[in-house]
Wavefront OBJ file of the C-alpha trace (Angstrom):
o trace
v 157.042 129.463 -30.719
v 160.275 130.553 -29.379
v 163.356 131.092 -30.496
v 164.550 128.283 -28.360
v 162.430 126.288 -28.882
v 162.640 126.070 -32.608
v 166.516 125.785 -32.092
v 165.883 122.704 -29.988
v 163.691 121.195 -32.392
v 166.186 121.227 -35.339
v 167.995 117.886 -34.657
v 165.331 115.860 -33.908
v 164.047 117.227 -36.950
v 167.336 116.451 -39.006
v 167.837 113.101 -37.636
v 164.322 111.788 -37.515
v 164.228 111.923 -41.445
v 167.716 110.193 -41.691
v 167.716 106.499 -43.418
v 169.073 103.515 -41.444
v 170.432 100.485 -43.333
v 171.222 97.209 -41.800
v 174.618 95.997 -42.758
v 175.116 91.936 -42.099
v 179.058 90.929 -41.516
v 177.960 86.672 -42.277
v 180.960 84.710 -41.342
v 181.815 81.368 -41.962
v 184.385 78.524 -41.608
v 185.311 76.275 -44.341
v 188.344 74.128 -44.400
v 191.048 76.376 -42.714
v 189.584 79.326 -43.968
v 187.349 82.166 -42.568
v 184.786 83.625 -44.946
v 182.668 86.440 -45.244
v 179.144 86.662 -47.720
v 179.528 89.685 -49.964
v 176.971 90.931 -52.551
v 177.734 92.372 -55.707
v 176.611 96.164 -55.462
v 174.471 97.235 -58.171
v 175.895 100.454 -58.955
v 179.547 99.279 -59.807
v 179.398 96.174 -62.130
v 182.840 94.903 -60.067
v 182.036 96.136 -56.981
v 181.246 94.056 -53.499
v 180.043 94.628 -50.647
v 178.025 93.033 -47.159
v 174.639 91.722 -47.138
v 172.463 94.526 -46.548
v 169.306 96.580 -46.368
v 167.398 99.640 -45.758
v 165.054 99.434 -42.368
v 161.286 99.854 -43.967
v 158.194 101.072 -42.146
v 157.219 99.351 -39.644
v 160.041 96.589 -39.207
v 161.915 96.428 -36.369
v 166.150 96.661 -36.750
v 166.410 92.688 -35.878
v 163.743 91.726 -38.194
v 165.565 92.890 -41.051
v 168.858 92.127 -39.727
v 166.954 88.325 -40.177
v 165.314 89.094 -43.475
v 168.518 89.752 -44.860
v 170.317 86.071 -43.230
v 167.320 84.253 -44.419
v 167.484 86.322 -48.529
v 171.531 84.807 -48.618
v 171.028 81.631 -46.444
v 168.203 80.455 -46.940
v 167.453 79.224 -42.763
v 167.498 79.676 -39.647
v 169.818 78.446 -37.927
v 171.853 81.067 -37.755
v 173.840 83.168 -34.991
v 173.073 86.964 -35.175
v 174.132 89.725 -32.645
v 174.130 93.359 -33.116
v 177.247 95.352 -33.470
v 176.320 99.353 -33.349
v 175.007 102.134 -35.428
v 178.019 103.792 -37.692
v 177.462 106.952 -39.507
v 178.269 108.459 -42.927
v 177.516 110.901 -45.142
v 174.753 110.555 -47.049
v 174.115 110.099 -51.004
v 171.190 111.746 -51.444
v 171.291 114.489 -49.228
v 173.592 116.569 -47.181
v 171.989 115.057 -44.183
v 173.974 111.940 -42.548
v 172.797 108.609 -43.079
v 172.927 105.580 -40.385
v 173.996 101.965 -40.695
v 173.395 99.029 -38.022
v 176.097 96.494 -37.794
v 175.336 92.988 -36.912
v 177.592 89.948 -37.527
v 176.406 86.420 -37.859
v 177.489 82.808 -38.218
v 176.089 80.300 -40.372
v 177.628 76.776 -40.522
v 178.617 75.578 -43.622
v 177.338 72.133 -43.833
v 173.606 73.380 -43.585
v 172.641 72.188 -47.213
v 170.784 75.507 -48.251
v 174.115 77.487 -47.898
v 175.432 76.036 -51.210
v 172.321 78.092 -53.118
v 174.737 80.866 -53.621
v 176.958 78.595 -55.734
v 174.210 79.560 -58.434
v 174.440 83.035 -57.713
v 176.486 85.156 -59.399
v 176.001 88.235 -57.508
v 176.811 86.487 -54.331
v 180.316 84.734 -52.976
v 181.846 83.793 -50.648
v 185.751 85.620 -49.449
v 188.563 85.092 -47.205
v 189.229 87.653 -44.936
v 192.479 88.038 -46.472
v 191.138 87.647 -49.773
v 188.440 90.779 -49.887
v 189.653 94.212 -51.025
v 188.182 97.064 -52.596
v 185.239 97.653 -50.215
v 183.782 101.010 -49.393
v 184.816 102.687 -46.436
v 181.645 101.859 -44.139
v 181.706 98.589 -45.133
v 185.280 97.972 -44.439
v 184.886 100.003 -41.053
v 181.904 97.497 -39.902
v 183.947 94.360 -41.494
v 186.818 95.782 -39.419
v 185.077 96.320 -36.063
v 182.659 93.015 -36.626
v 186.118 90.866 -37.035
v 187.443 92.815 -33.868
v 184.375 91.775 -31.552
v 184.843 87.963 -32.774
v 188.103 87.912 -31.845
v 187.549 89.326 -28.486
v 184.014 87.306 -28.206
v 185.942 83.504 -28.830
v 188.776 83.836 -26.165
v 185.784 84.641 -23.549
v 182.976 82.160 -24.782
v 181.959 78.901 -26.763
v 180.536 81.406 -29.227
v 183.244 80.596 -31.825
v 181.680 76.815 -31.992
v 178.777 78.029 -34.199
v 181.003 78.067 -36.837
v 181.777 74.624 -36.912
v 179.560 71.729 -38.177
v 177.046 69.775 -35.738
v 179.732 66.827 -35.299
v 183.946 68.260 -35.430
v 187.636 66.838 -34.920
v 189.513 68.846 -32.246
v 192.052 70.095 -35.116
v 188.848 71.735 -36.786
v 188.488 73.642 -33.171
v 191.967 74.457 -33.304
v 192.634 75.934 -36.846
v 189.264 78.018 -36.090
v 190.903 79.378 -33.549
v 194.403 80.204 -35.189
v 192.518 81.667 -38.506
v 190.558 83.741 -36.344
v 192.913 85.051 -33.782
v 195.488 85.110 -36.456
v 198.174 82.991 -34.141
v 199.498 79.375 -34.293
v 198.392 76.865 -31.306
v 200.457 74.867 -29.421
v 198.106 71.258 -30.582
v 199.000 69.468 -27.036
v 197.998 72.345 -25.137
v 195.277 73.021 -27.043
v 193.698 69.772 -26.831
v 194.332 69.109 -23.254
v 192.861 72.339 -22.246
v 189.883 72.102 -24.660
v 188.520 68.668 -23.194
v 189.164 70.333 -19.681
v 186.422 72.297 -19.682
v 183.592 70.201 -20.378
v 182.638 71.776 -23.411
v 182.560 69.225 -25.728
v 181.771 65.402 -25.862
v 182.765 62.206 -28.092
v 180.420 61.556 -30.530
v 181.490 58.161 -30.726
v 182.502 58.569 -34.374
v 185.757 58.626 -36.522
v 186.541 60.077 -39.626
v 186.175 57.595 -42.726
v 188.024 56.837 -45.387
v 191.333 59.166 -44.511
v 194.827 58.269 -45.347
v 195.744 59.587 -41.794
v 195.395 58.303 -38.680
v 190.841 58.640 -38.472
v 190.180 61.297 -35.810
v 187.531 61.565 -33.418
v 183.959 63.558 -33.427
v 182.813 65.521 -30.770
v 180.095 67.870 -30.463
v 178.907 70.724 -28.270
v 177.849 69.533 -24.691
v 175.102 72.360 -24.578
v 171.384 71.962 -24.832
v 170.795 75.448 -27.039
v 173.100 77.203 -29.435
v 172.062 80.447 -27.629
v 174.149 78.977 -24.476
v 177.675 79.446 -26.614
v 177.679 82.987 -25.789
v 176.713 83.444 -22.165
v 179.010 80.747 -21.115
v 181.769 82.480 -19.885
v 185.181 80.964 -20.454
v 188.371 81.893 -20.914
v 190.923 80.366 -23.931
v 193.994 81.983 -22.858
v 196.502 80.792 -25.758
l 1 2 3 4 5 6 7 8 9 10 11 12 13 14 15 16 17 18 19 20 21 22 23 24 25 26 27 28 29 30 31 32 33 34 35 36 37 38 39 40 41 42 43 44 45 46 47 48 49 50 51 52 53 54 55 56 57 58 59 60 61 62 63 64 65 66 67 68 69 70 71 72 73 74 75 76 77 78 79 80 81 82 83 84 85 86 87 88 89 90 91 92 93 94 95 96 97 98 99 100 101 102 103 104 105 106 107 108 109 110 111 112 113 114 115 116 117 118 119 120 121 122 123 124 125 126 127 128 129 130 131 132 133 134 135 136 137 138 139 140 141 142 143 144 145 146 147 148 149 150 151 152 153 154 155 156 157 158 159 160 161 162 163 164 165 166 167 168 169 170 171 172 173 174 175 176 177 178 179 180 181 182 183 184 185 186 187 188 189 190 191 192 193 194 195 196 197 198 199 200 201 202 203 204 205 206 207 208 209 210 211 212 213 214 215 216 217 218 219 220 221 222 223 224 225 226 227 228 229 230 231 232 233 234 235
């Protein structure tokens, strides 16, 4: 062999024996709050972290991105998309390790959610409740909350994190927790029922000391459909 060619060789070498961890961001809306799933990390007794593990022989990056929704959640009805790979140094050698990002929303009235409740190494945080993460987890929470808020003000994709049947004010405060911004209501419900998006369920709220607002629900066939719909919420 030449010298070269053993030269060449070296980083495919270095990398192919490099571990890859899947790192879940798992977002969800409750109330007028927007939560992320973090797991207790085993080797600090106060520390938390994202849903995660490492890629094992023969699975695929997806399939484990899954696995790991259906360990904490329990279904699947689930929204999952892939972020991008994120290095750091590694912990058990001087090579560098590799995570995959994905970010995912789960709807919190799907009755397996509430499992974690028994869980004590699993919880549920407000975005502007979580602190003390490591740095790659708080670089893929960063970037993960960065593509939502760009993904919602160019697609329905924001609507999988509200229950099957919702009250336009539910849309709206999604929207201002997410985006961080407050919403003309007027505005926001005139332009919401412009675009066909949604439809009256027929329903009302019960038993509220307020005046009982409608239902509507997503005028789309397939959950998939929220994200390839372009549209554009302009606020």
């Amino acid at each position: 062999m030449e010298k070269g060619d053993e030269k060449g060789k070296n980083p495919a070498t270095q990398y192919s024996t490099n571990r890859i961890e899947i790192d879940c961001v798992i977002f969800n809306f409750e109330g007028e709050s927007l939560k992320v799933l973090l797991v207790k990390q085993k080797d600090k007794e106060e520390s938390w972290g994202l849903a995660n593990d490492w890629i094992k022989e023969g699975e695929t990056l997806s399939g484990t991105a899954h696995n790991i929704l259906r360990k904490y959640i329990g279904v699947d009805n689930f929204f999952l998309e892939q972020l991008k790979a994120f290095g750091y140094p590694s912990s058990s050698s001087s090579q560098e390790d590799i995570a995959i990002g994905y970010y995912a929303m789960v709807k919190r009235d799907i009755g397996d959610i509430d499992n974690d409740i028994f869980n004590p190494n699993v919880a549920w945080m407000g975005i502007n409740e979580i602190s003390g993460l490591n740095n790659k987890h708080k670089v893929i929470l960063d970037y993960s909350l960065k593509e939502l808020r760009k993904n919602i003000c160019k697609s329905a994709i924001g609507f999988n994190l509200l229950p099957e049947k919702f009250t336009l004010l539910q849309v709206m405060h999604l929207y201002e927790e997410i985006l961080g911004i407050e919403i003309n209501k007027s505005n926001f419900r005139r332009k919401i029922l412009q675009m066909d998006l949604i439809q009256d369920s027929n329903e009302k709220e019960k038993a509220v000391s307020h005046r009982a607002a409608k239902f509507y629900s997503i005028n789309l066939q397939q959950h998939e459909m929220l994200a390839n719909r372009e549209l554009n919420f302009n606020f």
